[in-house]
C-alpha positions in Angstrom: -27.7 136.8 -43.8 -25.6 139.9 -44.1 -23.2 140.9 -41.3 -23.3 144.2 -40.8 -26.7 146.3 -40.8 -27.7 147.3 -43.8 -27.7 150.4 -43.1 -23.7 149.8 -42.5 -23.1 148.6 -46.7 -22.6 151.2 -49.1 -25.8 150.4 -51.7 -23.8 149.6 -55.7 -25.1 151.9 -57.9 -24.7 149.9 -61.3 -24.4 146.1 -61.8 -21.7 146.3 -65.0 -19.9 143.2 -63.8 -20.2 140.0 -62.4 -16.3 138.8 -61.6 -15.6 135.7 -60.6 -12.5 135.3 -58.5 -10.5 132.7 -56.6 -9.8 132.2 -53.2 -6.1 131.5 -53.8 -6.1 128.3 -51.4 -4.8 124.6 -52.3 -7.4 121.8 -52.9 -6.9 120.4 -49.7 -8.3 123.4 -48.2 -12.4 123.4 -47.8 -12.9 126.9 -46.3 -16.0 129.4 -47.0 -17.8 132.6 -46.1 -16.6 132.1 -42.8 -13.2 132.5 -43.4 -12.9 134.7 -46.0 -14.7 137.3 -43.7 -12.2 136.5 -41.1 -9.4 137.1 -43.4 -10.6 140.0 -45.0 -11.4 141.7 -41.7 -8.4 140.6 -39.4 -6.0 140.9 -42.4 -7.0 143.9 -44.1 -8.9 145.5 -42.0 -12.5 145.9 -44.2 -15.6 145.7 -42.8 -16.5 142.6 -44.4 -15.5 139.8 -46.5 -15.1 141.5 -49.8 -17.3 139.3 -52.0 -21.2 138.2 -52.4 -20.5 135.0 -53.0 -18.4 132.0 -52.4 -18.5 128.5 -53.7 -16.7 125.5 -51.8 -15.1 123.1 -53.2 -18.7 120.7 -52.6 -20.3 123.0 -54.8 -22.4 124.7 -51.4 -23.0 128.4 -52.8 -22.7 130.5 -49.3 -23.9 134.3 -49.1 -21.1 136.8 -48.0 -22.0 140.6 -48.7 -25.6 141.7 -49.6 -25.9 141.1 -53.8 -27.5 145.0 -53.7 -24.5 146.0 -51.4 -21.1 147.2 -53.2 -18.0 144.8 -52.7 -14.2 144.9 -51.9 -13.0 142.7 -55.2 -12.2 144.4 -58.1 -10.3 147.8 -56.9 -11.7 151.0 -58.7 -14.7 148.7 -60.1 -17.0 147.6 -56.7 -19.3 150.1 -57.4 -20.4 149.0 -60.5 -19.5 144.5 -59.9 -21.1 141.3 -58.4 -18.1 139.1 -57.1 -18.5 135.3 -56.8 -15.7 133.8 -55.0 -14.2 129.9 -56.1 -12.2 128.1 -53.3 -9.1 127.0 -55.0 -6.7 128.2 -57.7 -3.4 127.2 -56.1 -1.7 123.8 -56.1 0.0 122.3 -53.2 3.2 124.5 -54.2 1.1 127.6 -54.2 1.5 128.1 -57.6 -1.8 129.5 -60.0 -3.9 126.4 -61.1 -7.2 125.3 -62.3 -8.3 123.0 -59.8 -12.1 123.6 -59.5 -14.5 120.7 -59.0 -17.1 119.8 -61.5 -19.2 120.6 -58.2 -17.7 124.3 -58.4 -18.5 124.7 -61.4 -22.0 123.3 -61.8 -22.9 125.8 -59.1 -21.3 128.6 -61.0 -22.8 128.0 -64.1 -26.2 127.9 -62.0 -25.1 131.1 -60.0 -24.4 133.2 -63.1 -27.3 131.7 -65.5 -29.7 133.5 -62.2 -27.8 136.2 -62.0 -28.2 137.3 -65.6 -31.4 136.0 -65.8 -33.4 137.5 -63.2 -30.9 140.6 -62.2 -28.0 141.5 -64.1 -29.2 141.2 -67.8 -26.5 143.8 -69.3 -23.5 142.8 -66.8 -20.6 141.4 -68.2 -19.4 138.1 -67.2 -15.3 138.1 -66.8 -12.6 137.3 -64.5 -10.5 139.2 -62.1 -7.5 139.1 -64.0 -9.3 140.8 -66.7 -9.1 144.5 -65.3 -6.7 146.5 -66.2 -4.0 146.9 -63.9 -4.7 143.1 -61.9 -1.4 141.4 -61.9 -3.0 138.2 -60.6 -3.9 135.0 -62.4 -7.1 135.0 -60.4 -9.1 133.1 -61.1 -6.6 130.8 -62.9 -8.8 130.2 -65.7 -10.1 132.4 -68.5 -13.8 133.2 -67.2 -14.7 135.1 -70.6 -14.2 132.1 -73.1 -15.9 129.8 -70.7 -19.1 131.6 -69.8 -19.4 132.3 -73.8 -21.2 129.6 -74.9 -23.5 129.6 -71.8 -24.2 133.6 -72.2 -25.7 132.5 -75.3 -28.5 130.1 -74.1 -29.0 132.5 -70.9 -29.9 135.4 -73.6 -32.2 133.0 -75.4 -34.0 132.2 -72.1 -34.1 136.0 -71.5 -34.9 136.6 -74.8 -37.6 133.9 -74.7 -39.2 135.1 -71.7 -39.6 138.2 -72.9 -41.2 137.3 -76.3 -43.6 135.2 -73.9 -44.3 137.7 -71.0 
C-alpha cells in the first residue's frame, strides 16, 4: 500500500536498474518499511522512504514506494532504478559487513528472479556501490558476481517462455 497518493509519486520513466542496497543497521536490529520511511522522512526530509522494497532479516519482503513510482536510492539514477533494500550490512562496531540471512537472501533471489522475469527483462542487476561516484560499501557485498549465475537461469526461463508463448 503506497503512502502517498499516487498522484503525489513522480511515475520512473525507464527501468535500467534494479540496485540492491543495505540498510546500514547491526544484526540485532529487525526494523522494516516502517522505519525506513520514518527515517527517510524525519531525517532527510523526502516524501517517502526512498526504496520499493525492503527485506528483514526473517526474509518478510515489505512494499515501500510504488515499483512504477521513481525512488530516492541511487542519486542521479532514480529515474531510470528499482531499489530493494536488505536490513543489515554493519556489525555491532558499525563497521561494513555481510551479515544477511540465508532468509534475506532466499527472498532476494525470489524478488529479483520476478522482477526480471515478469517486469524488468533488460534491467541490470548491481549494487549501490557500483555507481560511479558512491563512496559507500553498500550493500557490503558484490551484488553483480552474485546475481550472475542466477541471471543466467532467469534468462533461460524468459527465454523459454517465450519460445513457448
Amino acid at each position: 500500500m503506497a503512502f502517498l497518493k499516487d498522484t503525489e509519486y513522480l511515475r520512473r520513466k525507464a527501468t535500467n536498474f534494479i540496485v540492491v542496497h543495505c540498510s546500514a543497521t547491526k544484526p540485532s536490529q529487525d526494523i522494516g518499511v516502517k522505519h525506513i520511511r520514518e527515517w527517510h522522512i524525519k531525517e532527510r526530509k523526502w516524501a517517502d522512504i526512498g526504496y520499493h522494497y525492503v527485506i528483514r532479516r526473517n526474509g518478510a519482503i515489505e512494499m515501500g514506494r510504488p515499483t512504477w513510482a521513481t525512488g530516492a536510492h541511487v542519486e542521479n539514477h532514480n529515474w531510470q532504478s528499482v531499489g530493494i533494500c536488505l536490513v543489515g550490512g554493519v556489525n555491532e562496531a558499525g563497521d561494513p559487513e555481510n551479515n544477511f540471512t540465508a532468509e534475506q537472501m532466499m527472498a532476494l533471489k525470489h524478488a529479483l528472479r520476478l522482477l526480471k522475469r515478469d517486469s524488468y527483462r533488460r534491467a541490470q542487476v548491481c549494487g549501490h556501490h557500483d555507481f560511479e561516484g558512491v563512496q559507500k560499501a553498500c550493500p557490503c557485498f558484490d551484488v553483480k558476481v552474485w546475481w550472475a549465475p542466477l541471471d543466467k537461469q532467469v534468462q533461460k526461463e524468459i527465454d523459454s517462455a517465450r519460445v513457448s508463448g
